[in-house]
N, CA, C and O atoms as a Tripos MOL2 file, in Angstrom:
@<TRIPOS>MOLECULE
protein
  220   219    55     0     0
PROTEIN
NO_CHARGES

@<TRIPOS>ATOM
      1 N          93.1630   56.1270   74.6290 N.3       1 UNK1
      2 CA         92.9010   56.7690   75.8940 C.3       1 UNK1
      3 C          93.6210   58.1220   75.9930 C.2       1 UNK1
      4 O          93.0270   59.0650   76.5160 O.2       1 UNK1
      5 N          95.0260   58.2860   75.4590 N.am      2 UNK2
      6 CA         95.5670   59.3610   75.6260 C.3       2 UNK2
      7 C          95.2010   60.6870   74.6850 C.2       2 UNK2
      8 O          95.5700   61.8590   74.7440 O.2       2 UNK2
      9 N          94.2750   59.9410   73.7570 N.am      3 UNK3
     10 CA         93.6230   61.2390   72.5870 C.3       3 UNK3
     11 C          92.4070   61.7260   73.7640 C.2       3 UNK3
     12 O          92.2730   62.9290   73.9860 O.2       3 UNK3
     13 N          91.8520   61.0710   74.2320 N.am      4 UNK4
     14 CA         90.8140   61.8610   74.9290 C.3       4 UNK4
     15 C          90.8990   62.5460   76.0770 C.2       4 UNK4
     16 O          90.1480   63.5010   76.2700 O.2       4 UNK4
     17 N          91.8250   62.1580   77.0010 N.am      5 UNK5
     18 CA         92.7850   62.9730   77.7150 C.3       5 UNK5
     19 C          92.7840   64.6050   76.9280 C.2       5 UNK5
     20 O          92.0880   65.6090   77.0740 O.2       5 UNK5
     21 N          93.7090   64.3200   76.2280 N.am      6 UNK6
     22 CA         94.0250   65.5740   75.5580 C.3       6 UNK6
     23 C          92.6860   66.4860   75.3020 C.2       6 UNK6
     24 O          92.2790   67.5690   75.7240 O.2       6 UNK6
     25 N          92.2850   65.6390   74.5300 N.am      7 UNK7
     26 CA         90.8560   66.3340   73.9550 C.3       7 UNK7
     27 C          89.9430   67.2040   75.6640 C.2       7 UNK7
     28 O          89.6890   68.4050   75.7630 O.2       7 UNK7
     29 N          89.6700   66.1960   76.6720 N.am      8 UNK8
     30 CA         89.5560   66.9770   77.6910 C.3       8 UNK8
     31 C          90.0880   68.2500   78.2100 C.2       8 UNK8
     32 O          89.4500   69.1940   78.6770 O.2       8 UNK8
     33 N          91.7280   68.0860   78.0080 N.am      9 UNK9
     34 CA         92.4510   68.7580   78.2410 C.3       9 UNK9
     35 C          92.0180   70.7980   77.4460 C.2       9 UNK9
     36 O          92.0670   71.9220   77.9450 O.2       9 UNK9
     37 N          91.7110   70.3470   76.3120 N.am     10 UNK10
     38 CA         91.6780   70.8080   75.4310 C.3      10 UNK10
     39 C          90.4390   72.0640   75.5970 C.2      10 UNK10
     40 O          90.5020   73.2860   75.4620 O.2      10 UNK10
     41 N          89.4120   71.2180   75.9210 N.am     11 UNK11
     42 CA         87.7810   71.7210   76.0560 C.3      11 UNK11
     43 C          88.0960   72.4620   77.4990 C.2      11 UNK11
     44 O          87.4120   73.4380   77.8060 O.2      11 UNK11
     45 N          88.8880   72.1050   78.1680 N.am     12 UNK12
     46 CA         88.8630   73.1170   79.6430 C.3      12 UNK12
     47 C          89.4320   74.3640   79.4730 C.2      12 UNK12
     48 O          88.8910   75.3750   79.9230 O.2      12 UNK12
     49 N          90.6350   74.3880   78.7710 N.am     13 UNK13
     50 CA         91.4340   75.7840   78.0750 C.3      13 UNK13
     51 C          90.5740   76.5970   77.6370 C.2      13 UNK13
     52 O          90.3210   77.6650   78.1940 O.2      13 UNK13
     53 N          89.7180   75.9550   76.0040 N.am     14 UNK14
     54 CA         88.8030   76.5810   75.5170 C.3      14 UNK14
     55 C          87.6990   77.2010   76.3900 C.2      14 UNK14
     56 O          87.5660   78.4110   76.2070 O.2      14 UNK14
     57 N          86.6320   76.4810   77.5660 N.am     15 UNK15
     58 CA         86.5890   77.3700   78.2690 C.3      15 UNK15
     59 C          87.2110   78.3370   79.0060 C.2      15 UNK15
     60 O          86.9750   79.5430   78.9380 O.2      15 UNK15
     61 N          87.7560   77.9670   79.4870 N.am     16 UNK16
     62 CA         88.4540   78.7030   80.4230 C.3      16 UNK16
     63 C          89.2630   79.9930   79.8010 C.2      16 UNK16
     64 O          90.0320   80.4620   80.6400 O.2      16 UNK16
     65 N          89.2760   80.4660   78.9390 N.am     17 UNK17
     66 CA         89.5250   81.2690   77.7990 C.3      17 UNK17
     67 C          88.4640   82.2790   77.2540 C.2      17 UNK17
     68 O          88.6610   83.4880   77.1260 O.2      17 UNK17
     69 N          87.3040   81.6070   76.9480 N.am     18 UNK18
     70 CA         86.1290   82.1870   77.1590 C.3      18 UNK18
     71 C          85.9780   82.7340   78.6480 C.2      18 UNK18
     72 O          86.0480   83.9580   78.7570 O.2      18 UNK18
     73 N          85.8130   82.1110   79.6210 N.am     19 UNK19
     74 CA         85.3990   83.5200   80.6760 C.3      19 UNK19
     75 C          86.4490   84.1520   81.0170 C.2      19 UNK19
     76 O          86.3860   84.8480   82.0300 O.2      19 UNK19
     77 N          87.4450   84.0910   80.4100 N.am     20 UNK20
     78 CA         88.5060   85.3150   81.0560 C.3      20 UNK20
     79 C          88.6910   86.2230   79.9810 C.2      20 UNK20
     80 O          89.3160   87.2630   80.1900 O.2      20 UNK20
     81 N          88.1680   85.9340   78.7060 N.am     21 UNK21
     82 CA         87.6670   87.1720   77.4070 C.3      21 UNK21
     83 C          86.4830   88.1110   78.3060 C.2      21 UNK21
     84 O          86.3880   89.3260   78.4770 O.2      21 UNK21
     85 N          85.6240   86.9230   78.7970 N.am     22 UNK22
     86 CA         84.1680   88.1520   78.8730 C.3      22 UNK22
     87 C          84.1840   88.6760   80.1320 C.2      22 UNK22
     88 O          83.3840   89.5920   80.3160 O.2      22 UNK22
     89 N          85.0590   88.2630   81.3010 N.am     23 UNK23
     90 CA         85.5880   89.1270   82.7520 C.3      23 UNK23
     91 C          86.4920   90.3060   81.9290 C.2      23 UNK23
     92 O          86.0690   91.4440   82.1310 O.2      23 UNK23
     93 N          87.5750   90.2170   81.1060 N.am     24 UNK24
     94 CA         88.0790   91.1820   80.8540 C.3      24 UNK24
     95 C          87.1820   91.9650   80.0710 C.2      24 UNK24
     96 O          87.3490   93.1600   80.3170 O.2      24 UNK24
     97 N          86.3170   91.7580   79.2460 N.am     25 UNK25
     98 CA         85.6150   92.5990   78.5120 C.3      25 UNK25
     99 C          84.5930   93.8830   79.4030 C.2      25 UNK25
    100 O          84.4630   95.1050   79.3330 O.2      25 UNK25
    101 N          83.9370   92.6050   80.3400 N.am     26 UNK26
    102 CA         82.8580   93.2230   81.6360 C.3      26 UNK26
    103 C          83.9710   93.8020   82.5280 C.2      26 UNK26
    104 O          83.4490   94.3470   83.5000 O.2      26 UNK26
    105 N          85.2280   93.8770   82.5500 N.am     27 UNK27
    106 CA         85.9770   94.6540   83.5610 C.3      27 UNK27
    107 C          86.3920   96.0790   82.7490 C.2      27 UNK27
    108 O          86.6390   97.0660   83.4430 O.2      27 UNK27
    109 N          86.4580   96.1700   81.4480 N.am     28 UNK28
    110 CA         86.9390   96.9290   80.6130 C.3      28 UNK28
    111 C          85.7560   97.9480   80.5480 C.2      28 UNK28
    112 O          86.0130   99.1510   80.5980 O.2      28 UNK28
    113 N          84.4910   97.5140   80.4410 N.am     29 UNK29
    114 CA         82.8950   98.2390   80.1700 C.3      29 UNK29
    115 C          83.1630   98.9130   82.0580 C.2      29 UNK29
    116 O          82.9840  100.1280   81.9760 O.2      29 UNK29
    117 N          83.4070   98.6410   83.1470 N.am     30 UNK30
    118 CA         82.7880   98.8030   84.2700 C.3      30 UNK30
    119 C          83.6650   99.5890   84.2290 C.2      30 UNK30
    120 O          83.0970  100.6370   84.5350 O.2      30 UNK30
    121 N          84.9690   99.8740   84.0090 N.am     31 UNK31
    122 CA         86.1260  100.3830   84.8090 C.3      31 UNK31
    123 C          86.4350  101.8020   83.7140 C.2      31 UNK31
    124 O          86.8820  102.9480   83.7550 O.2      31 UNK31
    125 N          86.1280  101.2800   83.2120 N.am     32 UNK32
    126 CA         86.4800  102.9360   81.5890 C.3      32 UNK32
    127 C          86.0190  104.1510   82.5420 C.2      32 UNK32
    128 O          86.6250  105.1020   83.0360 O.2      32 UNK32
    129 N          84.6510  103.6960   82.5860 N.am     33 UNK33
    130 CA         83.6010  105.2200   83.1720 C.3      33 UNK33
    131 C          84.5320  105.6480   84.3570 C.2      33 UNK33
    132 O          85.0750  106.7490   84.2750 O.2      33 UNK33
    133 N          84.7750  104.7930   85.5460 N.am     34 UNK34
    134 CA         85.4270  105.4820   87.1390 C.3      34 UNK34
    135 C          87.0120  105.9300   86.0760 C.2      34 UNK34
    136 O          87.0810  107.1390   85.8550 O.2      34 UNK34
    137 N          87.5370  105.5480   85.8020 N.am     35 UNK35
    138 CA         88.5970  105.5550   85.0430 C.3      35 UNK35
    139 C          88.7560  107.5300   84.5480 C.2      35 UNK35
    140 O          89.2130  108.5940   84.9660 O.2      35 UNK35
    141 N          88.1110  107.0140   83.5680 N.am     36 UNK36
    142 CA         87.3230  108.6860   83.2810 C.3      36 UNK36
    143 C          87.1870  109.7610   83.9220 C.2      36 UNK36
    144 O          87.9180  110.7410   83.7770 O.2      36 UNK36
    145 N          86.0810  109.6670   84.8210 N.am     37 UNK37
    146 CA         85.6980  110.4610   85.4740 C.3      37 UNK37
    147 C          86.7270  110.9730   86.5850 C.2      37 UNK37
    148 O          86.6500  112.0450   87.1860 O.2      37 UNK37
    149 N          87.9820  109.7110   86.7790 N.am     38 UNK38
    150 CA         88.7510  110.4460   87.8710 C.3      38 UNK38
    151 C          89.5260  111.0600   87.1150 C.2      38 UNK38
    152 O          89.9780  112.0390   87.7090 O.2      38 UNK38
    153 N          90.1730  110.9050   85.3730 N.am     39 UNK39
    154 CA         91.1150  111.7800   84.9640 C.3      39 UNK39
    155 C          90.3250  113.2400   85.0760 C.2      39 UNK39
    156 O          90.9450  114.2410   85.4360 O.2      39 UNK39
    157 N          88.7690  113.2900   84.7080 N.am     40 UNK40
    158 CA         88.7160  114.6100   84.3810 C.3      40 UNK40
    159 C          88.3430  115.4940   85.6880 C.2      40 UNK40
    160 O          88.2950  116.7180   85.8100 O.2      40 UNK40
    161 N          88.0890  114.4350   86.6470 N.am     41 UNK41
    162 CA         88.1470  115.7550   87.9200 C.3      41 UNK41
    163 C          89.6700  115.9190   88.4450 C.2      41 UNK41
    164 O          89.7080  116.7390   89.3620 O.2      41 UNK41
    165 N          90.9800  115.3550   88.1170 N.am     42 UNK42
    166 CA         92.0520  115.7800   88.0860 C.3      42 UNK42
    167 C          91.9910  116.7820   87.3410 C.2      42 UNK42
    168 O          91.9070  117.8360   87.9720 O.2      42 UNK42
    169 N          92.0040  116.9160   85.8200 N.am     43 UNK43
    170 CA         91.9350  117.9170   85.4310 C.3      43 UNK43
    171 C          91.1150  119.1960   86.0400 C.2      43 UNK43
    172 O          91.6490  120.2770   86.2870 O.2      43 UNK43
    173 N          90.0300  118.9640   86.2000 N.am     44 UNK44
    174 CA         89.8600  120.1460   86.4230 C.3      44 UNK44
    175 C          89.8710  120.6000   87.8390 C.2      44 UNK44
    176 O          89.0950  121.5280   88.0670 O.2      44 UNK44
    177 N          90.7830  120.0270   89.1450 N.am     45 UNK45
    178 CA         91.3230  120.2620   90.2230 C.3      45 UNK45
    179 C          92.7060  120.5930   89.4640 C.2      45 UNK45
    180 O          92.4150  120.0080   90.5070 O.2      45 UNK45
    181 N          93.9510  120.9130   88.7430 N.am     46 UNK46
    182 CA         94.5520  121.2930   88.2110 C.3      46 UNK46
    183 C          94.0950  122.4730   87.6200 C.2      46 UNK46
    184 O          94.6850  123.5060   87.9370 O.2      46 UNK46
    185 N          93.0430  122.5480   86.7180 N.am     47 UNK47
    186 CA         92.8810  123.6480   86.0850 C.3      47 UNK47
    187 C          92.4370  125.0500   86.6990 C.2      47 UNK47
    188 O          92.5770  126.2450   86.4400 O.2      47 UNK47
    189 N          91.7120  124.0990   87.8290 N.am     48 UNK48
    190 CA         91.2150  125.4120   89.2480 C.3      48 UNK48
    191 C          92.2730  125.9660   89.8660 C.2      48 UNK48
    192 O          92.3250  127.1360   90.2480 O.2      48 UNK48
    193 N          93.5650  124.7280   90.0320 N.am     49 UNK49
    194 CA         94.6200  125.2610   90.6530 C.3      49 UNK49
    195 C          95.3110  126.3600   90.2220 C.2      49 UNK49
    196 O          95.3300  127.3460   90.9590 O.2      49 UNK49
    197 N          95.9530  126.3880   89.0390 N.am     50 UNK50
    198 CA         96.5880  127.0640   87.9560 C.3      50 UNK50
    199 C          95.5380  128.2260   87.5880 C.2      50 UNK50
    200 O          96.1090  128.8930   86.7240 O.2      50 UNK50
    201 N          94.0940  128.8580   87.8730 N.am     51 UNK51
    202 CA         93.7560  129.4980   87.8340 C.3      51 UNK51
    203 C          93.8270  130.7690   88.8910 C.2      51 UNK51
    204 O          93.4460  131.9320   88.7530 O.2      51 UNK51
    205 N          94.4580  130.1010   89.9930 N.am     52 UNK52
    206 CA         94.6220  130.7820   91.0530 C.3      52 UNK52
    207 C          95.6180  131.0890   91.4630 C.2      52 UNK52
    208 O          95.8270  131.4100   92.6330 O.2      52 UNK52
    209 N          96.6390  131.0380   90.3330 N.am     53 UNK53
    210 CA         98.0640  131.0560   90.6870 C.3      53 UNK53
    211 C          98.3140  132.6630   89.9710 C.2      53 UNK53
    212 O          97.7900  132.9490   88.8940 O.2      53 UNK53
    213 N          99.0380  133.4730   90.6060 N.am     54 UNK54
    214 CA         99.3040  135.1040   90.7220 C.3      54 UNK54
    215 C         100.0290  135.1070   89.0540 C.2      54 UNK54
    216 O         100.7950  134.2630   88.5880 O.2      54 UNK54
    217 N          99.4650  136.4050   88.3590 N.am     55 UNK55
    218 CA         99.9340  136.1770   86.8680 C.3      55 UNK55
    219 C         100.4860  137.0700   86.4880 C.2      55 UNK55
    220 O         100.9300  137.0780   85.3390 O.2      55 UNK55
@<TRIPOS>BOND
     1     1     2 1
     2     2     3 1
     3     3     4 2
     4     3     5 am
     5     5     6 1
     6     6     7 1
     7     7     8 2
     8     7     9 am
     9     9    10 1
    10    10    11 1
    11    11    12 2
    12    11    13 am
    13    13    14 1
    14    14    15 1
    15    15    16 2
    16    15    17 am
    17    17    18 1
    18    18    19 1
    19    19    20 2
    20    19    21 am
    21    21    22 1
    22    22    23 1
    23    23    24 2
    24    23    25 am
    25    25    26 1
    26    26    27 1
    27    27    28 2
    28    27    29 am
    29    29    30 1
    30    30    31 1
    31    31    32 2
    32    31    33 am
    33    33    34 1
    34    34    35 1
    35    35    36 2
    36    35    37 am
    37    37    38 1
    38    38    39 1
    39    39    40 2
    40    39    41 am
    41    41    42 1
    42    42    43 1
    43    43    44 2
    44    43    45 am
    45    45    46 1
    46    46    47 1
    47    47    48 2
    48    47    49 am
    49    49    50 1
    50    50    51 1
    51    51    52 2
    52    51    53 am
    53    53    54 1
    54    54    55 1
    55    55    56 2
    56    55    57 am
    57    57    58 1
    58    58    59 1
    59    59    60 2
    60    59    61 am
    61    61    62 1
    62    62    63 1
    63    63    64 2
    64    63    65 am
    65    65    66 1
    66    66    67 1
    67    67    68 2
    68    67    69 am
    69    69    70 1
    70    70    71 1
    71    71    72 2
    72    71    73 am
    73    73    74 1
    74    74    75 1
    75    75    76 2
    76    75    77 am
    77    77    78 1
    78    78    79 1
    79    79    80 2
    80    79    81 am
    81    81    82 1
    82    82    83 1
    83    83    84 2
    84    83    85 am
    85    85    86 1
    86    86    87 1
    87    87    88 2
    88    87    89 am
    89    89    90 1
    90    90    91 1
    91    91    92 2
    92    91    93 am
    93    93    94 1
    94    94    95 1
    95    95    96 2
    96    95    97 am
    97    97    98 1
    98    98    99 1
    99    99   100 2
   100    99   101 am
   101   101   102 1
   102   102   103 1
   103   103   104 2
   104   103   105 am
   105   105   106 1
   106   106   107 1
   107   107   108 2
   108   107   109 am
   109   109   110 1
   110   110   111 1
   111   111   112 2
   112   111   113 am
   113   113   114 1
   114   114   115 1
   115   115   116 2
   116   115   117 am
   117   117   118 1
   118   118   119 1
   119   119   120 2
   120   119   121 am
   121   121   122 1
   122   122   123 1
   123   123   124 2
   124   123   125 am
   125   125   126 1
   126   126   127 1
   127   127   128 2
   128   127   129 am
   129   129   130 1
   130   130   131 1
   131   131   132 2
   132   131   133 am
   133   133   134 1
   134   134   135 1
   135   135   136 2
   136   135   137 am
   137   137   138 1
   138   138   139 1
   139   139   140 2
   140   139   141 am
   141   141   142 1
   142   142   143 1
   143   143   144 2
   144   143   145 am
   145   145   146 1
   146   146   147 1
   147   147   148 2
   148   147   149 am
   149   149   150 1
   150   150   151 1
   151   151   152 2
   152   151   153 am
   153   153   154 1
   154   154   155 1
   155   155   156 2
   156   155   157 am
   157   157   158 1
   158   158   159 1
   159   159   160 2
   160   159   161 am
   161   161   162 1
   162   162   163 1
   163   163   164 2
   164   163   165 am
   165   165   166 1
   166   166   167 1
   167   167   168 2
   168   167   169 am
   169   169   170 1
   170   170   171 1
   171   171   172 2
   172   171   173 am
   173   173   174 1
   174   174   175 1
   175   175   176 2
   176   175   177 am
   177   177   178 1
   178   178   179 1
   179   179   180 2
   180   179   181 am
   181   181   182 1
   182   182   183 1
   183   183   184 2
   184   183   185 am
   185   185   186 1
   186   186   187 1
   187   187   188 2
   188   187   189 am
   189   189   190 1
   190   190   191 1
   191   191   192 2
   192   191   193 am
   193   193   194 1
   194   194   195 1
   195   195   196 2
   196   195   197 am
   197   197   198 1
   198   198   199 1
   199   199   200 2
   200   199   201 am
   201   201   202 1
   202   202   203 1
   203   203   204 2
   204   203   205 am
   205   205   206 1
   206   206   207 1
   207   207   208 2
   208   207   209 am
   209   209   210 1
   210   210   211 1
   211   211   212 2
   212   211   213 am
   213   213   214 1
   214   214   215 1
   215   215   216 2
   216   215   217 am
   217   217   218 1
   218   218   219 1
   219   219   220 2
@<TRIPOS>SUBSTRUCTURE
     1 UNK1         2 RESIDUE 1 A UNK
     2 UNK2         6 RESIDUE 1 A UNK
     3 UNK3        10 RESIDUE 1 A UNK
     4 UNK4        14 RESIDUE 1 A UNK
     5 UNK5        18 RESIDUE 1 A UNK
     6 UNK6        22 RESIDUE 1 A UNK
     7 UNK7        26 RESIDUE 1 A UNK
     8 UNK8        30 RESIDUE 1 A UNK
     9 UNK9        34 RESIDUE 1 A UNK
    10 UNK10       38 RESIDUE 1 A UNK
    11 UNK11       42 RESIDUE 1 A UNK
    12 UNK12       46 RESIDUE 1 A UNK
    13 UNK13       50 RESIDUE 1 A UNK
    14 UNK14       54 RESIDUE 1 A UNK
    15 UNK15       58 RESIDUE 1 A UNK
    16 UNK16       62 RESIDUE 1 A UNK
    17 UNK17       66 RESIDUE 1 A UNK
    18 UNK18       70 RESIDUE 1 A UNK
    19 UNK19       74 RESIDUE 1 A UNK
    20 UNK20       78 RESIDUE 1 A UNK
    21 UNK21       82 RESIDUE 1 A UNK
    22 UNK22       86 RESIDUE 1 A UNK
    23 UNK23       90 RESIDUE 1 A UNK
    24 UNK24       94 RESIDUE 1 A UNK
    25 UNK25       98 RESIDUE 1 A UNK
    26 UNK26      102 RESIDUE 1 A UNK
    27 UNK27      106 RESIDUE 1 A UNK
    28 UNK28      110 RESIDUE 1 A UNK
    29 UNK29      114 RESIDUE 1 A UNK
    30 UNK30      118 RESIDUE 1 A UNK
    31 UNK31      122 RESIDUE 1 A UNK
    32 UNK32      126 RESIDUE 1 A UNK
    33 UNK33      130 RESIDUE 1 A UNK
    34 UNK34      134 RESIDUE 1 A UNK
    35 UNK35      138 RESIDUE 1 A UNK
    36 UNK36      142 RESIDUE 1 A UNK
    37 UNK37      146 RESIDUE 1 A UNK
    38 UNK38      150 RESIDUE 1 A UNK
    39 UNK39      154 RESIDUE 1 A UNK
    40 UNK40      158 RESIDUE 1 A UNK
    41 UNK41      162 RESIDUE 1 A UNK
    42 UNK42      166 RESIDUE 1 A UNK
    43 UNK43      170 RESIDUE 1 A UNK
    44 UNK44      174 RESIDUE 1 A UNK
    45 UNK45      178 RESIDUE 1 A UNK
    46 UNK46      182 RESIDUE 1 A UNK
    47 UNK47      186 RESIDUE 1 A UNK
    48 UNK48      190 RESIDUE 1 A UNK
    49 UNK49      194 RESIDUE 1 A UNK
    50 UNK50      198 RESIDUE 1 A UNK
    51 UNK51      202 RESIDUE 1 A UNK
    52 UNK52      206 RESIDUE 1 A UNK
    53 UNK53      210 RESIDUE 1 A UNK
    54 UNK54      214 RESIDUE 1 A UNK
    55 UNK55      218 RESIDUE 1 A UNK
């Protein structure tokens, strides 16, 4: 009785392992792009800034 316990035990991890690979994977694909796109409009709100600065 206590091997199959385990063995239950076992098969829930293994899932449960699997969807928190493919949430992090599908969070990694969704979040890169906003991620991105806000470094480079920092940059180039910096680069506008520093263009306007007296030389």
């Amino acid at each position: 009785m206590y091997k199959k316990k385990g063995q239950s035990i076992l098969e829930y991890v293994i899932v449960l392992t699997v969807i928190v690979i493919a949430v992090a994977l599908a969070a990694t694909n969704l979040i890169k792009p906003a991620v991105n796109k806000g470094l480079d409009d920092a940059a180039k709100t910096i680069n506008k800034a520093t263009d306007q600065l007296p030389k």
